[in-house]
C-alpha positions in Angstrom: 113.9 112.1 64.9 110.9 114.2 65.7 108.5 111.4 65.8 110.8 109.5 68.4 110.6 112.9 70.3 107.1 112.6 70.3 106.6 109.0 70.9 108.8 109.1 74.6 107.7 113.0 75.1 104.5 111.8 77.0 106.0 108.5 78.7 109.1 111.3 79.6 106.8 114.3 81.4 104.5 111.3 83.5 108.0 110.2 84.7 109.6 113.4 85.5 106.6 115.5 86.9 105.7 112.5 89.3 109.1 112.3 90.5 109.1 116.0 91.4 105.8 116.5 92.9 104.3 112.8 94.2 101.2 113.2 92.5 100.6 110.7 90.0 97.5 111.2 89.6 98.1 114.9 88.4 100.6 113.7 86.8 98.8 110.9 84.6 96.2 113.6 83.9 98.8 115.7 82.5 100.8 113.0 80.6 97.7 111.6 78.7 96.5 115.4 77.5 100.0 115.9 76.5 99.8 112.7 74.6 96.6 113.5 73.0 97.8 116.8 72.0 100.3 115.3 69.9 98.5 112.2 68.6 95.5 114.4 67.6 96.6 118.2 67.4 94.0 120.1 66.7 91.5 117.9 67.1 92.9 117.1 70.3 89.1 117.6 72.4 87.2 115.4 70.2 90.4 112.5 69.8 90.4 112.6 73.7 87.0 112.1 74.2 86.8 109.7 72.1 89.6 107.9 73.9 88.2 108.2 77.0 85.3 106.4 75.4 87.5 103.7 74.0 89.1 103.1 77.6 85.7 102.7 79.2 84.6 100.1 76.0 88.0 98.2 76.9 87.0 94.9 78.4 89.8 95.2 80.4 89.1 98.2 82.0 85.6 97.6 82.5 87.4 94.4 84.5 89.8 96.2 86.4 87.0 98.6 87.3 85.0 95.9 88.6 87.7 94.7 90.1 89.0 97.7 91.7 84.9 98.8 93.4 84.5 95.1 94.6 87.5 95.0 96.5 87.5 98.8 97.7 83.7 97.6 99.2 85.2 94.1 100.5 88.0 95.3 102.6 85.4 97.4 104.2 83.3 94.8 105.0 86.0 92.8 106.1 87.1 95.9 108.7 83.6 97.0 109.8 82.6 93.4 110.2 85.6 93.1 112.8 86.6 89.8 110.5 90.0 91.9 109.4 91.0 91.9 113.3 90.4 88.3 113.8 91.9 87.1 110.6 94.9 89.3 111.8 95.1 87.6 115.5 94.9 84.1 113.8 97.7 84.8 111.6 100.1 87.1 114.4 100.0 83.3 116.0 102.0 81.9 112.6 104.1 85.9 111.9 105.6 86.2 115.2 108.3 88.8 114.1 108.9 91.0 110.5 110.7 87.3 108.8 108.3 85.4 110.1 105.6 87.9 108.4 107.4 88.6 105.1 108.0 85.0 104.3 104.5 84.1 105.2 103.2 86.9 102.8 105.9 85.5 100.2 104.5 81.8 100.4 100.5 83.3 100.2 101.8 85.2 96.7 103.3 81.7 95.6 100.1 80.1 96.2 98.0 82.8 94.2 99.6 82.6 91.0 96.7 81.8 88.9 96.7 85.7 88.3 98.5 88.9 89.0 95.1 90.5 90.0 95.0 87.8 92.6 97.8 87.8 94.2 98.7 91.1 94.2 95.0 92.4 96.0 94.5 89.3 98.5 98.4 88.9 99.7 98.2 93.1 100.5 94.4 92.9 102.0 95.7 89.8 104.2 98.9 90.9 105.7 99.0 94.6 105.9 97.7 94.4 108.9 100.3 92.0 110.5 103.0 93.9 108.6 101.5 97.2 110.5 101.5 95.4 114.0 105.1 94.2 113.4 106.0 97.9 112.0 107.2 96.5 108.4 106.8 99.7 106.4 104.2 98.8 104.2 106.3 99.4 101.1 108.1 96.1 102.0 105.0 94.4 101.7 104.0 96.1 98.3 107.1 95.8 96.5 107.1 92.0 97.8 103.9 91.6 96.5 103.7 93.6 93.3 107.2 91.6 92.1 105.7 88.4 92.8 102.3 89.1 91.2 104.3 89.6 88.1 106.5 87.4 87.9 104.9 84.3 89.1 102.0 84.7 86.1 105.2 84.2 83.7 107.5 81.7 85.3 104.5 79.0 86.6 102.9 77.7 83.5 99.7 77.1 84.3 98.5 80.8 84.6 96.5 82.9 82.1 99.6 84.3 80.8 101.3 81.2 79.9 98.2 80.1 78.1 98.2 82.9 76.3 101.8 83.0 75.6 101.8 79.2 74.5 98.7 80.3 72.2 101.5 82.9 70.1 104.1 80.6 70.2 102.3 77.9 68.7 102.1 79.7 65.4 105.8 78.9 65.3 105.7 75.6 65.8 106.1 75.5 69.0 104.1 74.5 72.4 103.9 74.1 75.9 106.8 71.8 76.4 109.2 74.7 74.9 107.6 77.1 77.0 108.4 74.9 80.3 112.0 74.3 78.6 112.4 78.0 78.5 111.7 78.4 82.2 114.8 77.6 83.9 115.7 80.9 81.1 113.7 83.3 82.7 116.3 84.9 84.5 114.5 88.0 86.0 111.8 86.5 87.3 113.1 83.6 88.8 115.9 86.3 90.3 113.3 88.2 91.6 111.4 86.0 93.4 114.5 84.5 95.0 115.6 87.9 95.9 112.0 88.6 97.4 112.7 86.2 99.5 116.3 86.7 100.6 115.5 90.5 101.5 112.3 89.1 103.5 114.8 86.8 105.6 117.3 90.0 105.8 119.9 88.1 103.9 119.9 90.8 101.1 120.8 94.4 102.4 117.7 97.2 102.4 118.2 99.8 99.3 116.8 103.3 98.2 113.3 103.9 98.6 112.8 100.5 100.8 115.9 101.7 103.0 114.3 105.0 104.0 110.8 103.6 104.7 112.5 101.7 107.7 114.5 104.4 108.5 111.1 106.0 109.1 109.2 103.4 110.8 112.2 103.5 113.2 112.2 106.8 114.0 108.4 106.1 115.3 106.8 107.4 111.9 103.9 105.7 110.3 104.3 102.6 108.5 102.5 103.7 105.0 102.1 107.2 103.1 98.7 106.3 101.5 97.4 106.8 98.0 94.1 105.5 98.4 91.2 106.3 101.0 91.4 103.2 103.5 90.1 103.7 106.6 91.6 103.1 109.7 91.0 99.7 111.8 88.7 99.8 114.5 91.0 97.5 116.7 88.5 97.2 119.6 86.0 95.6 116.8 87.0 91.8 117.1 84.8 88.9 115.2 86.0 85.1 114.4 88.8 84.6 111.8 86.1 82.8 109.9 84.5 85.4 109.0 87.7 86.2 106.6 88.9 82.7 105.8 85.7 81.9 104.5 85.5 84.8 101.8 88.6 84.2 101.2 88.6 80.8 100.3 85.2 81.1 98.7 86.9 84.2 96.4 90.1 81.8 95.4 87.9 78.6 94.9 85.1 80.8 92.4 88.0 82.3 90.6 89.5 78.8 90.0 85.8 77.0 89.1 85.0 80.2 86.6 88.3 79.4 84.4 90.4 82.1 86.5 88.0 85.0 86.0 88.7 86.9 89.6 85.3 89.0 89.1 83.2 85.8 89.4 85.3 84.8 92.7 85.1 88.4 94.0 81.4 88.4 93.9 80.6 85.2 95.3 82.8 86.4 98.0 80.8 89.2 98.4 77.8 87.1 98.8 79.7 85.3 101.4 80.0 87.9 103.5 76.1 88.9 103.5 75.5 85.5 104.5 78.1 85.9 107.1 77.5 89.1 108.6 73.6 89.6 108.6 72.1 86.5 109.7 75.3 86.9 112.8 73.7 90.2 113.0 77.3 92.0 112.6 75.9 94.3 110.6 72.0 94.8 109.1 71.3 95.2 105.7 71.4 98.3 105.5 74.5 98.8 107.4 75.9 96.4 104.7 75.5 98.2 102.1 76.4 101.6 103.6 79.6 100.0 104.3 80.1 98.6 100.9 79.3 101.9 99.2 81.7 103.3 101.5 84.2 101.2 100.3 83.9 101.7 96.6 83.8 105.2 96.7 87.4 105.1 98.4 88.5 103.3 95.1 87.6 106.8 93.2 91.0 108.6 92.3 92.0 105.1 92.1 89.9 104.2 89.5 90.1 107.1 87.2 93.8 107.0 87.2 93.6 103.4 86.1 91.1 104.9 82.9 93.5 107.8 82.4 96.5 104.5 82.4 94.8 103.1 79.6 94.2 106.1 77.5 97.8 106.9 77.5 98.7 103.2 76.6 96.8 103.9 73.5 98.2 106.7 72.6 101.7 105.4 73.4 101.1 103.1 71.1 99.5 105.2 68.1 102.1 107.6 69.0 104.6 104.9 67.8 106.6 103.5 70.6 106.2 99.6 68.9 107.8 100.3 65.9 110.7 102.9 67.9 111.5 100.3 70.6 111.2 97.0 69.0 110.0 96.4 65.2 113.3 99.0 64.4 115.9 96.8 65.1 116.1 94.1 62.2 118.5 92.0 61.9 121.7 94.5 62.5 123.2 93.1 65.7 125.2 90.2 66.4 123.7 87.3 66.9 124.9 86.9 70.6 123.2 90.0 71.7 119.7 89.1 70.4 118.4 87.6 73.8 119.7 90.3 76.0 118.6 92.8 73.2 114.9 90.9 72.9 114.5 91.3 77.2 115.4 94.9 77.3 113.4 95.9 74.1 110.5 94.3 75.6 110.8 95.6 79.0 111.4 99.0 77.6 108.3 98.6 75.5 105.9 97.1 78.5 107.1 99.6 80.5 106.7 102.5 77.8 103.0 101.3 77.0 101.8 100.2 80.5 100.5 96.5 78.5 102.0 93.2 78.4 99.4 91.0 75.9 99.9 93.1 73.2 103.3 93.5 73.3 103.8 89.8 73.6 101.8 89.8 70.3 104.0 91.6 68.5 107.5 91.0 70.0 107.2 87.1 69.7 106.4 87.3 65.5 109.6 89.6 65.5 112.3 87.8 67.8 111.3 84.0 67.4 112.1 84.1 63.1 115.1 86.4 64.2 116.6 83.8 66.4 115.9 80.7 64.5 117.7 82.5 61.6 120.8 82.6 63.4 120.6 79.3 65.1 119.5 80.6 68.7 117.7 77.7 70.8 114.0 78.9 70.6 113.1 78.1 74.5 115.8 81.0 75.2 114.3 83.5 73.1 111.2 82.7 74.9 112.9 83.0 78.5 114.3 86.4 77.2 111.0 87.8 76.0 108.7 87.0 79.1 111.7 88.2 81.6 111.0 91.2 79.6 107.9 91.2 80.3 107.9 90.8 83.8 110.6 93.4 84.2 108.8 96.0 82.2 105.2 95.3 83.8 106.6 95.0 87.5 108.3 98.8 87.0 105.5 100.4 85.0 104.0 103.6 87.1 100.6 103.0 85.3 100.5 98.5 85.0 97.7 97.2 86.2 99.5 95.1 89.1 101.1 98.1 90.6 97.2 99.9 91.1 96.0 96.6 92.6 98.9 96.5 94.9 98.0 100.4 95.5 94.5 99.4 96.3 95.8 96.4 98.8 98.3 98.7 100.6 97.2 102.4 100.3 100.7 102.7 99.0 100.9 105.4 96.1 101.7 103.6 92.9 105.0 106.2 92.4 106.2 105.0 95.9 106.3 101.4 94.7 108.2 102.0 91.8 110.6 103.9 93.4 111.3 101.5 96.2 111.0 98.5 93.3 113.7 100.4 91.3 117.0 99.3 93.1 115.9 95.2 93.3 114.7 95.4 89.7 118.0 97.2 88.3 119.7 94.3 90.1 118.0 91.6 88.8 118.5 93.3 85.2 121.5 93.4 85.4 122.2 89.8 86.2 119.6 88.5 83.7 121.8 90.2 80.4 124.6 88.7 81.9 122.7 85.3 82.4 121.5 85.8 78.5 124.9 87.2 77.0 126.0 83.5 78.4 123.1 81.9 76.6 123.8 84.2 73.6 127.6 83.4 73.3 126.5 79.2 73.9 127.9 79.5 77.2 124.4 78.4 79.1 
């Protein structure tokens, strides 16, 4: 009993003390020391040093770092340059009006689903500004795009998550054709992006955190409360569209020709704009690079919450919460509640650790043999593990999506949970009903 105390204790206090005083980043800080106190007692200085080594040898950290400076010194570049402004004009011709705007911003997340990273940092960077001239408070636009980021990478198989996925199933004789069987399955996330969309169009009614954000964008109240450093737009500082579409496109086509690796799109985008803006004489040189700088430096509490995110996933999971949340249960349930037991076990888990790969590695070894021993088709069990995932990652303060979509917005990761919350209890909800159904042989 103690060690399950200890294992949530961490996860518990980030939860609670972010809640009460809006400061995540505080309350990271104060939920990883925690955690390292009881993962390494009284060698708790050297055991969090070292872990703060181990986050900054993580590959990908050291990617969502990179990620996370490029883009801070992009959309810099992109406002300074005045390309922002006329990217903006160009598309307030197509988003005439908050649907118009929304549903464009869902069909852009659509098209980026090679990768959460993606989607979630080029949808927010392209339409906050149309969102803030058609005063859509900009956690409509994050939550839109944080759902989609995640749930897209799990429901369209051609992204790196599929692949990876198909890779673990595969060791159970399975392949790609079960995982595209399992699909019509995946109940949350297919939910979720349908309900994206109906709340977009206004057909679904505004709840919780999203409700109050209009409330205050009605009463003449700005339409973010911003995390990170973003600058204001110059509006008077107006170049052609071109000088974003190009970037743009040149970021999405060198993430596709480098095998989906965004860092390798994001700086020959970078390059695109130096060829851009100085030889247009925009900006110098120098300027460009001032600018840039500028940028990335804005990304700083961002950034070190991110490392501080990845040190407490670690010591979630050295602290046990595998084992407590998914490895425990055995065999002793009824075979009927597996599926619905398998998504909520996961999504507890993802959400507990802040990581989705490694929980996929270890909850597809434990529910795939569980299932086939009972006679459960296998494409469900798949469906039921990956809507987990999406769940849990898509409602994790400290998942890499929700910081991207922080960084594309401004919007404080807490926030976008919180607003999130309502839509993704709903979808829940309907996707154990949808597997109890498959459980009892009903779907």
């Amino acid at each position: 009993m103690l060690q399950i105390v200890m294992a949530f204790a961490p996860l518990v206090f980030l939860i609670l003390y972010a809640l009460k005083t809006r400061k995540m980043a505080d309350a990271m800080v104060l939920a990883t020391l925690l955690a390292m106190v009881l993962l390494h007692r009284q060698h708790f200085l050297t055991g969090t040093i070292d872990a703060m080594y181990t986050a900054l040898s993580n590959s990908s950290y050291q990617f969502a770092l990179c990620v996370i400076i490029g883009f801070g010194g992009m959309i810099t570049l992109f406002q300074e340059s005045g390309a922002l402004m006329g990217f903006r004009d160009l598309l307030l011709k197509i988003a005439s009006g908050p649907k118009r705007t929304l549903v464009l911003a869902w069909l852009m997340s659509a098209i980026m689903f090679l990768d959460e990273y993606l989607s979630a940092l080029t949808v927010t960077f392209s339409m906050r500004e149309i969102t803030d001239k058609n005063r859509i408070p900009r956690e409509h636009l994050a939550l839109q795009a944080n759902i989609i980021a995640c749930c897209l990478c799990v429901a369209v198989p051609f992204s790196s998550w599929t692949a990876f996925s198909v890779g673990l199933i595969s060791a159970h004789g399975l392949g790609f054709s079960d995982y595209v069987r399992a699909i019509p399955y995946m109940f949350y996330p297919l939910g979720m992006m349908l309900l994206c969309l109906l709340l977009a169009v206004g057909a679904f009614p505004k709840l919780g955190g999203l409700k109050r954000a209009y409330q205050r964008v009605q009463s003449g109240g700005d339409t973010m409360e911003k995390l990170v450093d973003i600058p204001d737009v110059d509006e008077s500082r107006v170049s052609s569209a071109w000088n974003a579409i190009v970037p743009l496109a040149v970021l999405v086509g060198g993430t596709i020709a480098y095998g989906n690796d965004l860092v390798h799109g994001m700086i020959m985008a970078i390059i695109a704009q130096f060829l851009l803006y100085v030889p247009q004489k925009i900006m110098t040189v120098g300027k460009f690079f001032e600018h840039f700088f500028n940028g990335a430096k804005g990304m700083t509490m961002l950034a070190i919450v991110v490392g501080f995110g990845f040190m407490l996933s670690e010591a979630n999971r050295g602290l046990g919460l595998f084992d407590t949340l998914i490895t425990s249960i055995g065999g002793a349930v009824p075979a009927f509640l597996i599926p619905a037991l398998a998504f909520l076990l996961v999504a507890a888990t993802v959400f507990a650790v802040g990581s989705c790969w490694v929980v996929m590695t270890l909850a597809i070894p434990v529910f795939l043999p569980l299932a086939a021993s009972v006679g459960l088709p296998a494409p469900v069990i798949v469906a039921a593990i990956m809507s987990g995932v999406s769940l849990g990652y898509s409602t994790c303060f400290y998942a890499d999506a929700v910081f991207m979509t922080t960084a594309g917005t401004g919007v404080s990761n807490i926030t976008i949970i919180k607003t999130t919350a309502p839509y993704a209890a709903v979808g829940a909800a309907v996707a154990v009903i949808g597997f109890l159904l498959c459980g009892l042989g009903i779907l």
